[in-house]
C-alpha positions in Angstrom: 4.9 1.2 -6.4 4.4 -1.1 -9.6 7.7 -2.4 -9.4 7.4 -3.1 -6.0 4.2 -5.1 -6.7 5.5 -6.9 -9.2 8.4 -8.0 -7.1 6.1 -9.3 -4.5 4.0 -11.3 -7.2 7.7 -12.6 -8.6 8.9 -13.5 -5.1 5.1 -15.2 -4.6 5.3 -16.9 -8.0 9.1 -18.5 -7.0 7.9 -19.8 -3.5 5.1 -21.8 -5.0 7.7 -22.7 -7.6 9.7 -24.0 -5.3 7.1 -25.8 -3.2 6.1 -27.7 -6.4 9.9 -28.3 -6.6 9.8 -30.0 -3.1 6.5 -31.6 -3.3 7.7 -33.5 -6.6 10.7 -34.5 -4.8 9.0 -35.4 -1.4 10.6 -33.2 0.5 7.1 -31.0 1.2 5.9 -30.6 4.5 1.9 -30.3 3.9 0.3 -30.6 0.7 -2.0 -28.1 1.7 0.3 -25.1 2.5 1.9 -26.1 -1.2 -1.6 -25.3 -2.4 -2.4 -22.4 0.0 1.1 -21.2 -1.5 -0.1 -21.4 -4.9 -3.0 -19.9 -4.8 -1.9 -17.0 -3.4 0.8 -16.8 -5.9 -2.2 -17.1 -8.9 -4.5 -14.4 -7.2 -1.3 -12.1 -6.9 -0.4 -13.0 -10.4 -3.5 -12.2 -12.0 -4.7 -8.9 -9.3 -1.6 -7.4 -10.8 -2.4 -8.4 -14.4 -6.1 -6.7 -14.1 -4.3 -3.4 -12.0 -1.7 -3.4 -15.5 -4.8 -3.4 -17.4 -6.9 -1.1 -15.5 -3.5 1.3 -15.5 -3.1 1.1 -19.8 -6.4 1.9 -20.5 -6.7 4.5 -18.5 -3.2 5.9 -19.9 -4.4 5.4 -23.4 -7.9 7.6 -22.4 -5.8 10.3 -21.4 -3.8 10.2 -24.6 -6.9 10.2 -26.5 -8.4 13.4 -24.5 -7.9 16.7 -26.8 -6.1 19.4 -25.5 
C-alpha cells in the first residue's frame, strides 16, 4: 500500500514538474491548472510525509513495548 502511495505522490510530483517545465517555456495551457497541479502535488507530498511519520513512531512504540 506504501509503495503504491508513494508512487502516486512521485507521479503527482513529475506532472507539476512538468507543468512548470511548460509554463517556463510557454507552452502551458492555464496558469491556473499549473497551480491546481501543484498543489495537489504539495498536499500529496507532505500527507504522505506525516502518514511516514505517524507509521515510525508508532513502529518504534512497539519496539519499545516489553515482552
Amino acid at each position: 500500500w506504501f509503495a503504491q502511495e508513494v508512487n502516486a505522490v512521485n507521479s503527482k510530483l513529475a506532472v507539476a514538474d512538468n507543468d512548470m517545465i511548460k509554463l517556463a517555456t510557454g507552452e502551458a495551457q492555464s496558469l491556473h491548472e499549473v497551480m491546481i497541479h501543484l498543489e495537489e502535488a504539495k498536499l500529496s507530498f507532505q500527507l504522505l510525509a506525516q502518514v511516514r511519520n505517524r507509521l515510525l513512531d508508532a513502529y518504534q512504540e512497539v519496539m519499545r513495548m516489553q515482552v
